[in-house]
Every structure is written in structure tokens, then in C-alpha cells.
N, C-alpha and C positions, 0 to 999 in steps of 0.2 A: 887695434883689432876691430873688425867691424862688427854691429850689433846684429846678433843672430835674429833669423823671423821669431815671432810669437804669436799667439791664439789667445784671446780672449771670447769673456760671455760674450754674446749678444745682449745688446743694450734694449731694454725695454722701448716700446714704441710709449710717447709722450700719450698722455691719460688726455679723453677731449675734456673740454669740461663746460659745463652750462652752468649760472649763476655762483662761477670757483668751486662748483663741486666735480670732479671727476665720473662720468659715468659710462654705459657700454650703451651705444646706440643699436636701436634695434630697425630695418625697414618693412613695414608690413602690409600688403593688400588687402585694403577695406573695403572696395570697389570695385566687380568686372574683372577680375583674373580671369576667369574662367566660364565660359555658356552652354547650354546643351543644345543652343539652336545653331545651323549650318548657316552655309554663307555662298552666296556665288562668287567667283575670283571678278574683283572691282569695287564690293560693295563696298559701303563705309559703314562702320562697326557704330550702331547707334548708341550703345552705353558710356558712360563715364566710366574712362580705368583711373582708378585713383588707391595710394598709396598713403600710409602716415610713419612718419620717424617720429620715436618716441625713446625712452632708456629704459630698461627691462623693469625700473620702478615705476614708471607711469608717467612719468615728465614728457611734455611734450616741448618737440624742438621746433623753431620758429626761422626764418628767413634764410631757410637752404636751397638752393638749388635742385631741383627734380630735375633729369634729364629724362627723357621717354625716344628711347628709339628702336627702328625695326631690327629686330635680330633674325628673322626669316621668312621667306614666302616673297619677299620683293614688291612689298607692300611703301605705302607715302603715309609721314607722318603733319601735319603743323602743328602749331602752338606748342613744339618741343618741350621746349623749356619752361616748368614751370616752379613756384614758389613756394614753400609751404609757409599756410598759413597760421596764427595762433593756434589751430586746434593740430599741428602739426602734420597738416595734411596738404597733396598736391595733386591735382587729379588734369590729366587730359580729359579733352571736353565730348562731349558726344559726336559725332561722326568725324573729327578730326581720325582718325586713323581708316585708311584708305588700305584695303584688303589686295593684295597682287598676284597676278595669275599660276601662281601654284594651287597645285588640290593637296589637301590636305592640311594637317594643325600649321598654320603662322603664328609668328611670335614679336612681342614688341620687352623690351626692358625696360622698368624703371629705374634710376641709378643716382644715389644721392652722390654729389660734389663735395663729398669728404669723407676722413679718412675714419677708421676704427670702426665704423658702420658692418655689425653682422647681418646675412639674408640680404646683401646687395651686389648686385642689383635684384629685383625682383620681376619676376619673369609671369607676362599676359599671354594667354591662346583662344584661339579660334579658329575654328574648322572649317576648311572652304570645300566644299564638292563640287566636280564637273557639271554636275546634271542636277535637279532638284523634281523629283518625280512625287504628284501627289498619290499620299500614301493613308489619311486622315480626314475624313468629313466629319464635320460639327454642325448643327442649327442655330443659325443664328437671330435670326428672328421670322414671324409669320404661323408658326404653330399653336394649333389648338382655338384658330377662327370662327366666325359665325358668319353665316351671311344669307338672305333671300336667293329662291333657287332664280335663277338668268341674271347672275349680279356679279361684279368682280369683289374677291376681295379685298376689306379696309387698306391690310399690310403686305406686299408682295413677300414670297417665301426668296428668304437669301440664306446658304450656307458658306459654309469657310472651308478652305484645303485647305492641307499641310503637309509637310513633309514630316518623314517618320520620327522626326524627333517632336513632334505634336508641336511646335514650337513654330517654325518658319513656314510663313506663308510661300504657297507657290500659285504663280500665275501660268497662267493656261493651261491646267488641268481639264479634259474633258468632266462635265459632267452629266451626264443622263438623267434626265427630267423624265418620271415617267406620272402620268396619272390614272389610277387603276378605274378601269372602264373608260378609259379614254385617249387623251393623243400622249406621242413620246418626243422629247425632242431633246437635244445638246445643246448647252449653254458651258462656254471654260469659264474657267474663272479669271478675271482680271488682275490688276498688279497690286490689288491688295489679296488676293487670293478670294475674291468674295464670287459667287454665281449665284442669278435670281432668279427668280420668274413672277409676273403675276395670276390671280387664278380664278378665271369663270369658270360659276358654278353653271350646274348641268340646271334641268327643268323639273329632276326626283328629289323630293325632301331629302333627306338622310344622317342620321346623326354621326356615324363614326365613317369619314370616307378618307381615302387615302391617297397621298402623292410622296413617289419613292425618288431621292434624290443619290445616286451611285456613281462612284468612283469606276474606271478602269479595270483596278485590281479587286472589283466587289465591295468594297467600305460603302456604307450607305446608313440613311436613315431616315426616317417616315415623318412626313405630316401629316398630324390629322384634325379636320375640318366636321364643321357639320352645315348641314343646308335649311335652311327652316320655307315653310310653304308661300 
């Protein structure tokens, strides 16, 4: 007669084990999962993304394989593959991941090369937008000078744009250079987001005089100078 089918348990999946102890590997982002700054489609992502494996008691695991690859947006990775080291850690490097022309969150995984591993892979984003429109003025340096009046002053006035996430510089924002009682002109701001000017004083003493530097959308903010005789 022949032997009927049968059904058995499911056989436990093999315990890993580290120094013969069995334990439950965990993978975690210690590094750059996540930014609040934007990104234009091309850029390369300046932070280190980096992950650690460890076992939910605190042991850390050493000589694994970290894979890091693009899961979306059509972004280029190098240095893929990387190793965890003693402190159970593996991080892609700073501008290794190359952002691709989609708008919106791209994604990259990290994925440990073995098995039992909970929270794996572990998943990085960043935000890419079409456009990057200055939305934020800061002073950066040049406020609160002294100087003889028919004299330039010591420090040129430079500010910084940003985009609305206060965060990502943008280049070529106009900026409106205005000096009250005096000339107005546009200066954008360059590819580090910075606009300057420097600033001859008039021929009037005066203690609190002003130079407004504005944004497009109205963001602005004031330096102020004094002229001594």
C-alpha cells in the first residue's frame, strides 16, 4: 500500500549565534536615515548613511556584509558594499549616493547578508524638488560696523538664502540690496547661497544707519552701521 501524504510542524529556523551563544540580531540607523533639507535631482547626498547590527542585548556584530542599494528615484550608488566594523557598524560614505531625477522622497536600503536579521533592510530618504526657490534670509556676516564717514567698510555685508526648509542653500536667488538714503541694486546669490556687497559710507556722521537686504517673497533683514566724523 502506498504511504499516505502527511503534515508536520515547521521546523525552527537555526538560532545565529555569536561567541555559541544564540541571539536575535537586530539592524538599526545610527546615521542619515532621514534630512529636512531638499535636494535637486543629481545631487550627491553629503551625509554618511550608516547602520549598526547588534542583538537586542547589546552585542555587537562584527564582519558582516552591509549591502546599500537604491530602492527608488533612479539614483547611482558606489562603495556598495560595505563591512561592519568592531563597533558593529557600516556606513556608506558622504557623497557616495548620487540622487536621480525624480522629485520627490528617493530611497536607498541597507541590507545585512544574513539571515534572522529583524528591521532588515533598513530603509534612507531624501527629498528631491524640481525647483529650489529662495524662501529664507540670514546675516551672515558685516553687521553692527563702524567706520569714518567717505570710507568703505572694514567687512563687506554678506547674507545666505535658503530654501524653506531653512536648511538648503539656493543659488541664484535675487537679492535686493537696498541702502536707506541711498542706491538699490540686485546682487543673487551664488552656489553657495551667499550675496554681498561692500559699503561706502556717505559724508553724514550717523549712529544707527541702515542697509535692507530682501528676498523676492519679502524675507529680509537689516544692517546696521554707524559713521563716525
Amino acid at each position: 500500500m502506498p504511504t499516505p501524504p502527511t503534515i508536520h510542524p515547521l521546523k525552527a529556523a537555526a538560532s545565529i549565534q555569536i561567541g555559541g551563544e544564540p541571539f536575535t540580531a537586530v539592524l538599526t540607523g545610527i546615521c542619515g536615515t532621514s534630512s529636512k533639507r531638499q535636494f535637486l535631482p543629481g545631487a550627491a547626498v553629503p551625509e554618511i548613511l550608516r547602520v549598526r547590527l547588534s542583538t537586542k542585548a547589546g552585542k555587537l556584530w562584527q564582519g558582516i556584509t552591509i549591502r546599500f542599494e537604491v530602492a527608488s528615484g533612479g539614483g547611482t550608488l558606489s562603495n556598495a558594499d560595505q563591512i561592519t566594523d568592531r563597533l558593529g557598524a557600516a556606513a556608506l560614505p558622504r557623497n557616495a549616493w548620487v540622487l536621480g531625477p525624480a522629485v520627490g522622497t528617493q530611497t536607498v536600503t541597507a541590507t545585512a547578508l544574513v539571515a534572522g536579521v529583524e528591521a532588515n533592510p533598513h530603509l534612507f530618504r531624501r527629498v528631491v524638488a524640481g525647483e529650489l526657490t529662495g524662501s529664507i534670509i540670514r546675516i551672515v556676516s558685516g553687521n553692527g560696523q563702524s567706520g569714518p564717514a567717505n570710507s568703505t567698510l572694514p567687512l563687506p555685508l554678506i547674507v545666505a538664502v535658503f530654501a524653506a526648509d531653512g536648511i538648503t542653500p539656493v543659488a541664484g536667488a535675487n537679492v535686493t540690496w537696498q541702502i536707506i538714503g541711498g542706491n538699490t541694486i540686485i546682487i543673487p546669490s551664488d552656489n553657495q547661497g551667499q550675496s554681498g556687497v561692500s559699503l561706502q559710507t556717505g559724508g553724514t556722521p550717523s549712529a544707527n544707519s541702515v542697509v535692507i537686504a530682501r528676498l523676492d517673497n519679502g524675507s529680509s533683514v537689516s544692517f546696521i552701521y554707524s559713521v563716525t566724523a
